[in-house]
N, C-alpha and C positions, 0 to 999 in steps of 0.2 A: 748630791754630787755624784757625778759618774766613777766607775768605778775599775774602767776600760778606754782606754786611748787606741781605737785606730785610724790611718794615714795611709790613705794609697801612696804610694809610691810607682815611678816609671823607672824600669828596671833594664839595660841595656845586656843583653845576653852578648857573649864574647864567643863568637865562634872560629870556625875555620877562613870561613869567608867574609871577604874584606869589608860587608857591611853589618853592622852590628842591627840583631836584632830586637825590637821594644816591646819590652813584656809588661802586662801589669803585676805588681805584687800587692801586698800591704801587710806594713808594721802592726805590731799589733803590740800592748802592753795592757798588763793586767794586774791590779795594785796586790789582790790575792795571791799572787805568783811575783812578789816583789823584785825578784833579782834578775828575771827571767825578758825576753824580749821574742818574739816571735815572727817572725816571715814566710810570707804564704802566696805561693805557686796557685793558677789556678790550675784547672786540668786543662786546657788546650795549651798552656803555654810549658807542659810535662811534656818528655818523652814516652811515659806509664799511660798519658791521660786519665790521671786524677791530681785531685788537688794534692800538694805535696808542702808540707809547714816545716819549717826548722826552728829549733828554739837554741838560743844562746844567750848570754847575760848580757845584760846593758853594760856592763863595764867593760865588754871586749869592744862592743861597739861604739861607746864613744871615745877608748882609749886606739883603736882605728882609723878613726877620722884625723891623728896626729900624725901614728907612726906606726909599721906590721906589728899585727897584734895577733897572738893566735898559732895553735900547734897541734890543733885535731880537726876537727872534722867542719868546722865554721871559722876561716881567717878573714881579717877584714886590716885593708893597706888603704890610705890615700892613694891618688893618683892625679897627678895634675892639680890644677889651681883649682877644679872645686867637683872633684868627682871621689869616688869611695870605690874600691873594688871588694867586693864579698865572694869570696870562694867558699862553695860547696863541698865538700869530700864524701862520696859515700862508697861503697862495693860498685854500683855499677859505671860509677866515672866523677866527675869531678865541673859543676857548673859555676862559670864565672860571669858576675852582674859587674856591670860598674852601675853606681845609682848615683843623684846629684848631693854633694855632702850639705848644702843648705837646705835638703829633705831630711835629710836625719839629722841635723842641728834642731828645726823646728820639730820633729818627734822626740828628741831625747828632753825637749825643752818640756815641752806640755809634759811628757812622763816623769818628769822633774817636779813641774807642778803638782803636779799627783800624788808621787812619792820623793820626798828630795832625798837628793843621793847622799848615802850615810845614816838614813833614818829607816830602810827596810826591814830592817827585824821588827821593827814598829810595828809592822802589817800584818806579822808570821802569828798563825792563835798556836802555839806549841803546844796547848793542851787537846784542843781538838785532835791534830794531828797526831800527836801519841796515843789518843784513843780511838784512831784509825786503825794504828800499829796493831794496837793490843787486840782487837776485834779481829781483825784479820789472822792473827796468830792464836785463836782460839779453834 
């Protein structure tokens, strides 16, 4: 069994001008990183020109898809009858997608199947990881 869900998505950039531009992105989930959820710029569709990834938890994202969810640096609102807007925040400005919400329904769904939600500490090896800790502080 896979142990990684990703789902392009078409990603609508909201700009100044009156036609929105179509970017590709993709979701990305990974059972290892159980709470986590990730979205990835390529480089021609950056400002930087490089690929540019944001990670934020699936619980902002599918609690998004209802009602504004979110107060740092990754928000995410409904809009309309079946689109999502995901705003960016960083130091050098602030990029707004609207993406289709029946793309992230069938992403949150498969990453469900994956991991059901509620059962992520399942996934977490706490021992490992603490003796990541302990190594690194030696």
């Amino acid at each position: 069994m896979s142990t990684v869900i990703e789902q392009p998505v078409e990603a609508r950039l909201v700009a100044a001008a009156p036609r929105m531009q179509s970017i590709p992105a993709t979701l990305r989930y990974d059972r290892r990183d159980p709470f986590a959820v990730r979205m990835t710029f390529p480089a021609p569709a950056t400002l930087e020109g490089v690929e540019v990834c944001w990670t934020f938890s699936r619980e902002l994202l599918a609690a998004g898809l209802r009602e504004p969810e979110g107060h740092g640096d990754v928000r995410v609102r409904p809009y309309g009858y079946d689109r999502t807007v995901l705003e960016f925040h960083a130091p050098e400005g602030t990029a707004i997608v609207h993406v289709r919400s029946g793309e992230i329904r069938r992403f949150l769904e498969a990453a469900g199947e994956l991991v059901p939600v509620g059962l992520e500490h399942l996934q977490l090896d706490l021992d490992h990881g603490l003796a990541e800790l302990m190594r690194d502080a030696c």
